[in-house]
N, C-alpha and C positions, 0 to 999 in steps of 0.2 A: 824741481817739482814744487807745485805750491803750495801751502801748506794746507788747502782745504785737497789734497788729495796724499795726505797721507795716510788714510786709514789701513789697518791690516790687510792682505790681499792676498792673501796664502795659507796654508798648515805651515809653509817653512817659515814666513814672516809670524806666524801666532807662536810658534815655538822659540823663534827668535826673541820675543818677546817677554815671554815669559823666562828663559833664561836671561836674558839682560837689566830685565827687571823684576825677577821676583812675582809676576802677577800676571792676572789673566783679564782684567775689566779692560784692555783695550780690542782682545780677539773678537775678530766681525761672528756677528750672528752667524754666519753661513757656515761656519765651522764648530755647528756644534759639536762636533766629536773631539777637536782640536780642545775645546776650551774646556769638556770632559776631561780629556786626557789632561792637560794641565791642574783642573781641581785637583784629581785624582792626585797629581806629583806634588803637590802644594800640601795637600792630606797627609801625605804620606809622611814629607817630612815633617809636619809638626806631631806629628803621631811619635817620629822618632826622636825628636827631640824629648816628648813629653816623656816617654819609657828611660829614655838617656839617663832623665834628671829624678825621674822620681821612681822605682823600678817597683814599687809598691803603689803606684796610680790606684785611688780606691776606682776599681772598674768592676764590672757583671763579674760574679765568679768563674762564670763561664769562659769567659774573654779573659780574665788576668793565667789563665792557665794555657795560653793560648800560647804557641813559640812568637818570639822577636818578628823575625822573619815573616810569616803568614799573619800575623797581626800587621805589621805593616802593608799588608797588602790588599786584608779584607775589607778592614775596620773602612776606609775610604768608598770599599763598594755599595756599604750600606747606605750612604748619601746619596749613589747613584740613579738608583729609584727614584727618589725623592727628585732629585734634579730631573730627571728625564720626565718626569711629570709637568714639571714647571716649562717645559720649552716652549709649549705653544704659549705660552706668556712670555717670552723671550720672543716672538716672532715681532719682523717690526712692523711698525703700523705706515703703511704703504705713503700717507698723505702727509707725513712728515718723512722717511724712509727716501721718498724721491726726489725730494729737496738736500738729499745730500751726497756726496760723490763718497766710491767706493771704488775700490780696484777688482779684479786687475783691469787696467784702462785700456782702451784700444792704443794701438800702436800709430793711428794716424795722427796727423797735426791736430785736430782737435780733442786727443786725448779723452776721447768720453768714456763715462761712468759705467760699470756694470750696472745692473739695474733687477736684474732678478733675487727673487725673495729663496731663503734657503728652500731646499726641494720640498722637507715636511714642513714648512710655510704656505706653499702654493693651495690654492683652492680645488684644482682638477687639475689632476694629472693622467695627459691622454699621452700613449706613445706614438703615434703616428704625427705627433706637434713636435714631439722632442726630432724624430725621424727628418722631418723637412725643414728645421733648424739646421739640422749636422750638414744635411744635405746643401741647403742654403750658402753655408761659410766655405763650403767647394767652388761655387757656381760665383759667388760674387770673391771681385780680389780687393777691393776697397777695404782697409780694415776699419774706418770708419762707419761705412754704409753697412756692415757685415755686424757693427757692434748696435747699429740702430737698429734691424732689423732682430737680433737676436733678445733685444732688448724688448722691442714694442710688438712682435707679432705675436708671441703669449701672453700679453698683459693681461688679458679679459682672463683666462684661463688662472693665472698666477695667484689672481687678485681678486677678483669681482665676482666670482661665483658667491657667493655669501649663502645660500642653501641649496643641495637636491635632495629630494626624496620624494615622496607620494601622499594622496590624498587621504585624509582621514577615513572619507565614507567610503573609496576607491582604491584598495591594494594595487591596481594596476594600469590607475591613473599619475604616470609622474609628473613631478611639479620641481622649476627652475625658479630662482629668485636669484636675476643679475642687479648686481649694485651700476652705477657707470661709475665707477671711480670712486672720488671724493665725495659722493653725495649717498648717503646709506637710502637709497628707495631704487626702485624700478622703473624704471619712464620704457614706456611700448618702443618706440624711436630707436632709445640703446640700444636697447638688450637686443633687439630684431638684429641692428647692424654691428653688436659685439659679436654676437656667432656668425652673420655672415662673413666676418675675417677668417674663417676655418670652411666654409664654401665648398673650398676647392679637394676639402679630406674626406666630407661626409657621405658617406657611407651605408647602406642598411646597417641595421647592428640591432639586439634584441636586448643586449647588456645596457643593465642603470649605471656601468660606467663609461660607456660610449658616448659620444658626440653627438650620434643621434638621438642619444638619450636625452642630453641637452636640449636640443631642437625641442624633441616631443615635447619637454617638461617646460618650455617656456612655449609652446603655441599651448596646451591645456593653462597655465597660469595666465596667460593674457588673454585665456577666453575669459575665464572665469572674471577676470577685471571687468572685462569690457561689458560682459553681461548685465553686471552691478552697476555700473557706473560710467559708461557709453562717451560721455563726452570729457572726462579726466585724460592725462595726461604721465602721470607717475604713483605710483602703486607703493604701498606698504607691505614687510612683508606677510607671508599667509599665515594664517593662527597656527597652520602644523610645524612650522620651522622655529616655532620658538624663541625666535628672533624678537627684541621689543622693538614696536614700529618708532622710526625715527620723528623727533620734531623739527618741524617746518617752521621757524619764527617768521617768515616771511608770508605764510599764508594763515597769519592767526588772523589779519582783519579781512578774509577773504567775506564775500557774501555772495553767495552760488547758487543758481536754481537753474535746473534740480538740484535739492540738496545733496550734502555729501556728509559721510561721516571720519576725520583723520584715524580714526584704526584703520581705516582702511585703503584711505586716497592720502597721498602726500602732496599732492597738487591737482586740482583741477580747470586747470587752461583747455580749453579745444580749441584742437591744432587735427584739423585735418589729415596731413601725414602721419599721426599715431597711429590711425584705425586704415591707414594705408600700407604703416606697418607692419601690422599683425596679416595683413594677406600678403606682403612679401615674403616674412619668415613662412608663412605656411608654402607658398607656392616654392620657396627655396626647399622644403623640407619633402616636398614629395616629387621635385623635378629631379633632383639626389636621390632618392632614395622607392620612387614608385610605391611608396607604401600608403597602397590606398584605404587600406582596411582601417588605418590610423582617423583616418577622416569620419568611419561610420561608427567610430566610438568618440564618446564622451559629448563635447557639449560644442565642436567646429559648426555644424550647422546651425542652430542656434544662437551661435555668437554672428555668422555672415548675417542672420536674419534682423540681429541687433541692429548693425551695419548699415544695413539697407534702409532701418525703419529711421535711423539716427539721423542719414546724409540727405534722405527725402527732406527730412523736415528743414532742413537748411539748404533748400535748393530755392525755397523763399524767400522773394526779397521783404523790406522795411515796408510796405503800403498793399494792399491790396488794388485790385484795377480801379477801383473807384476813391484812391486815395486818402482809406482809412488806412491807418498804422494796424499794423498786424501785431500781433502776443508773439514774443519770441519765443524759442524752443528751450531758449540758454540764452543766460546772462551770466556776468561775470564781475565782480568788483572787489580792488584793492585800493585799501590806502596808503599812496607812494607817492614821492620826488620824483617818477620819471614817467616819462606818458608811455612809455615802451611796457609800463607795469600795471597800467590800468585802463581801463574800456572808458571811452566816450558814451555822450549822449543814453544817460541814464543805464549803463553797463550795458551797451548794444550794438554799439560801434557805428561806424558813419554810413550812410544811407546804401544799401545795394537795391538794385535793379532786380526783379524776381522776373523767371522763364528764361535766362537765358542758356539754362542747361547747366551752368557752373554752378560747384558747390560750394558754401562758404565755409571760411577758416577765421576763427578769431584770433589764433596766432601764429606764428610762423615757428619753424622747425628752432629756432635759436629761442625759445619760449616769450618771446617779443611780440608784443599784440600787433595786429597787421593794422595798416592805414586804412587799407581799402581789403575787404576782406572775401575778394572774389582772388584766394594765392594761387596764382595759376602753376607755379612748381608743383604743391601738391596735388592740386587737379589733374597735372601729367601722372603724378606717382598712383593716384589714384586711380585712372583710369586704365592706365597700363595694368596693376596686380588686380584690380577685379574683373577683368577681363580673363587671364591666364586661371583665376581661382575659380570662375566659371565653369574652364572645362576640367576639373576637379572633381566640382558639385555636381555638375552633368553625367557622371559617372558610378553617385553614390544613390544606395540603396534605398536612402531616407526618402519616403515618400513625397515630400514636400523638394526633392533637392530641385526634381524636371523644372517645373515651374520658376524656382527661386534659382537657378542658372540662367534660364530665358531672362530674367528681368535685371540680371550682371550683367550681362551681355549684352542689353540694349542701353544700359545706366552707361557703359562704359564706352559705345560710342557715341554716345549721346554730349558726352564730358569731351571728348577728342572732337568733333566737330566744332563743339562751344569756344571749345580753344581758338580754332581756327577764324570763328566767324567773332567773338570778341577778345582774344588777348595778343592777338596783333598793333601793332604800332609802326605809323612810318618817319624813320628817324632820318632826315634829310632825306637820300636816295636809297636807301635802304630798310629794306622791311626789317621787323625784330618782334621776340618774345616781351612783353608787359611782366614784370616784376607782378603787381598785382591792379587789380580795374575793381570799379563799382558798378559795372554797366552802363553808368550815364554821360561816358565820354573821360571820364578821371582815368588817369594812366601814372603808376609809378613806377618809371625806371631806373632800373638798379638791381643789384644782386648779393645776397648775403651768403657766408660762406659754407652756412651749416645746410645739409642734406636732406629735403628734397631741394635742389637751387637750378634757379636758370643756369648755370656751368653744367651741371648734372645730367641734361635734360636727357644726354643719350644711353643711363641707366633706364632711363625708363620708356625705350621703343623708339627713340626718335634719332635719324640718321643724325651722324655725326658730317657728313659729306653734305649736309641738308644746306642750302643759301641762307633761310632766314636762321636755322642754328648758328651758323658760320659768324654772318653779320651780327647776330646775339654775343655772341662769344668775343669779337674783337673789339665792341663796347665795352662788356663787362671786367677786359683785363686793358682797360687803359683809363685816361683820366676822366672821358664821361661818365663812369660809374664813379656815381659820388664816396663808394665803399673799397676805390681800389687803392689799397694803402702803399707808399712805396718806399723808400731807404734805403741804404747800405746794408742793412739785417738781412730784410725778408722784403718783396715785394704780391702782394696776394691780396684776394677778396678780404674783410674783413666784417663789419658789420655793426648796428648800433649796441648790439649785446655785451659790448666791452667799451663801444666808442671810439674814437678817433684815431687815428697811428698807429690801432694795431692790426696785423694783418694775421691769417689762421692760416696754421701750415694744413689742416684739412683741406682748403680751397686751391692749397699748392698740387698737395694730391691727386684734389678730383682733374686738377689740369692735367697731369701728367695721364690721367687715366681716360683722357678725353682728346688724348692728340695723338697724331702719330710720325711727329716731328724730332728727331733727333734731338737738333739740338733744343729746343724747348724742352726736351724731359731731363737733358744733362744741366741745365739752368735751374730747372726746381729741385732736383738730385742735391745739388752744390749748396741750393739755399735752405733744404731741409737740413743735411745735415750739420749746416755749419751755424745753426738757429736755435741748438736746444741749451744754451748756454754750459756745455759742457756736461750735461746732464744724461743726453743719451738718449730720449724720450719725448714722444711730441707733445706739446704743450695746445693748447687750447686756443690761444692767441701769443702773440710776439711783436712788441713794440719796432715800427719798423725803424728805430734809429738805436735801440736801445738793447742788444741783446739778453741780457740780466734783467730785463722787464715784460716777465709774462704773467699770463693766466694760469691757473688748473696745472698740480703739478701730477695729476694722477686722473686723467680723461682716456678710461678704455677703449672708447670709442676711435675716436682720432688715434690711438697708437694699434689700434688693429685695421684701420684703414690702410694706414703705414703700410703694414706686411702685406695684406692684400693686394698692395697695390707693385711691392715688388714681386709677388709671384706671378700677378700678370705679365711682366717684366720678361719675367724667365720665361713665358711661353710666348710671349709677341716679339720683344724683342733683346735677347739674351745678349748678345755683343756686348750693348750698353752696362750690361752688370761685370761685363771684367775690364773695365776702365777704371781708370784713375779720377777720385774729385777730391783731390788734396789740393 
């Protein structure tokens, strides 16, 4: 074994250890008790050395009267307090933590890391998560694929919850604040698609430690964003959590209108899919759970109404009919080395087309400014959840809902038509989905890996069996997509958010979750797991020549896609989880 995977992996190997050597600084965090119990033996005997040699120790009077014996035993426990206080400061810090290997390893050829943080380390701990883990390592025989999934389908749960609890002015308003990972802030995008990797468990539930507690407390927290500040993109957290908001060195020379304040926004890109988001997590929270009462309280109506007044104003093109330039709604400006970080044409981006029913996006779901900013990914995404969050609102008491569901409803196919009549493209003999269009005949084809993506497109309502999806699709995973990376690594979507040669095991994902091909999902099966460099955990990107060259060693996102995508597995097509991909 090599020697980046010698670390303790047991009570019997800490005990080991500590007997063979005298000491306890090599026992893994996970074993707190272990490494208790070793202080404890450590105490003890220098306790009894200390009585040995000096049997008149000037000590407490109390304590010098105390027997040999029970002094050796207590004297140790008074520390114990004290230690057991200090653990959550022993807990490790995930974004160096997952950059290192840890036992005990899976048993298959790639020997991968455990990866879970000790149990009072985790963020949230739900039993019905631990429940379809145990149940999971039956269903799958891979010990590989069993140690990736065990690894990355609690990751968000483990690790990124960073606070729940409730509103200051509102005792029974709860409030979530997910981190994605390595990045201490909240992006609408995450957090929506960290809990939908738990989808498939939610449940009604009335308890602030249930899942659907979760749910609630990040649809109230991303109302409340979006309320304030309608076209950002990643949130600080809220003044109840206590939290201090993190800094953004990346967006000190930001210049944004409407303005923004950093206590509160850690970034403001708009990106379309954000506020496409936030009507997915809702529409997932009440298609689970019918709980519609959730909806006529707090601030959901008024947040759709944000929504609607937000995406009108960017259904605008750059000129009005008589070819004055029109006042934007949103501007955007950074000073960067890369044109993927900053807006053209006086922070405005390059000319759209106004009427033709699409809404713009100034950036795309990889936070990468779009070329042409009519994204027709999130146009799908969008039009599909405000449409389903329609019959919702059509349902609530709020006087204003009747009226402001009619006008979802017709926003929504209004955007699905648009598609049809401008984000077509004919590529040779085949029709295909546009990456993204300006209206005035500009077409960029291609496809990036992150979520909403032309791969994607049959999350959001559109056949998978469809001809132009198909034709779309067998572009996208060969070499006319200029973003399809390939190697002996990993061969997948990747995108300019990293650059060149690497490919994102997400896009491997969303493949597998978009075919219904054998062997195609035993191809990406093989090339996930054998891609996380030993780590155990999906990485962000992956050099496709280079294994030991990724991205993000701590993206919740992507490692709760992972699981999600094996428990679809287990109810489509189960065979495939008790194979072999050694």
């Amino acid at each position: 074994m090599s020697p980046k995977h010698e670390a303790i992996a047991s009570p019997q190997d800490a005990f080991s250890a500590y007997h063979s050597r005298g000491q306890c600084d090599d026992v893994d965090h996970r074993w707190v008790n272990v490494y208790i119990s070793c202080e404890i033996t450590r105490i003890r005997q220098a306790v009894l050395h200390i009585y040995s040699q000096y049997h008149a120790v000037t000590l407490d009077r109390t304590v010098r009267m105390v027997p040999l014996s029970t002094l050796a035993t207590i004297l140790p426990l008074l520390v114990v307090s004290s230690f057991a206080q200090q653990v959550n400061y022993t807990c490790p810090n995930p974004a160096v933590y997952f950059t290192e290997y840890h036992g005990p390893f899976s048993a298959g050829r790639f020997n991968l890391s455990y990866q879970r943080p000790p149990e009072n380390c985790r963020t949230f701990n739900l039993s019905e998560v631990e429940d379809t883990i145990s149940s999971m390592r039956e269903q799958i025989s891979d010990p590989d694929l069993t140690r990736l999934f065990e690894n990355a389908f609690p990751n968000t749960l483990d690790t990124a919850i960073r606070w729940h609890g409730i509103a200051a002015n509102n005792s029974d308003e709860e409030l979530t604040f997910i981190i994605t990972g390595d990045i201490n802030a909240m992006w609408l995008r995450d957090s929506s698609n960290q809990l939908q990797s738990y989808l498939a468990l939610l449940k009604p539930n009335t308890s602030q430690d249930s899942l659907a507690s979760l749910y609630r407390g990040v649809i109230n927290l991303q109302s409340r964003y979006i309320n304030t500040s309608p076209h950002c993109n990643s949130y600080q957290p809220p003044a109840e959590s206590g939290v201090d908001p993190a800094v953004n060195s990346f967006a000190a020379t930001d210049v944004v209108c409407p303005n923004v304040t950093n206590t509160t926004v850690f970034e403001c890109k708009y990106e379309l899919d954000s506020l496409a988001a936030f009507l997915e997590v809702s529409y997932n929270y009440y298609n689970a759970t019918e709980d519609l009462d959730f909806f006529n309280r707090f601030q959901w109506v008024d947040t759709v109404q944000t929504i609607m007044n937000t995406v009108f104003n960017l259904t605008l093109g750059t000129y009005d009919p008589d070819g004055r330039v029109l006042d934007q709604p949103y501007t955007w400006n950074r000073t960067a080395n890369s044109a993927t970080e900053t807006v053209s044409n006086l922070f405005r981006g390059n000319p759209v087309m106004g009427g033709t029913g699409l809404i713009r996006s100034y950036f795309r779901p990889s936070d990468d400014s779009c070329i042409y900013q009519l994204f027709i990914p999130a146009n799908m995404m969008f039009s599909h959840y405000l449409g389903l969050c329609a019959n919702i609102m059509q349902n609530l008491e709020n006087p204003s809902a009747a009226t402001l569901a009619s006008s979802m409803h017709i926003l929504s196919s209004t955007i699905r038509a648009a598609i049809d009549d401008y984000g077509l493209y004919n590529s040779g003999n085949a029709t295909i989905y546009a990456y993204e269009i300006d209206g005035y005949g500009s077409f960029n084809i291609m496809d990036d890996a992150n979520i909403p993506s032309l791969l994607s497109a049959p999350f959001f309502g559109y056949d998978v069996n469809d001809s132009t999806y198909q034709n779309t699709r067998r572009l996208l995973l060969s070499p006319s997509n200029s973003y399809y990376m390939r190697g002996p690594v990993i061969n997948a979507i990747g995108g300019p958010h990293v650059s060149f040669g690497h490919g994102w095991p997400m896009a491997s994902i969303v493949r597998i979750l978009t075919t219904s091909d054998d062997d195609e999902i035993r191809g990406e099966l093989r090339q996930l797991i054998s891609s996380t460099d030993g780590l155990g955990l999906i990485h962000e990107s992956v050099n496709s020549w280079n294994v030991s060259d990724w991205t993000r060693p701590w993206f919740s996102w992507a490692n709760g896609l992972f699981g999600q995508m094996i428990l679809d597995l287990a109810e489509r097509k189960p065979y495939l989880l008790n194979e072999s991909y050694q």
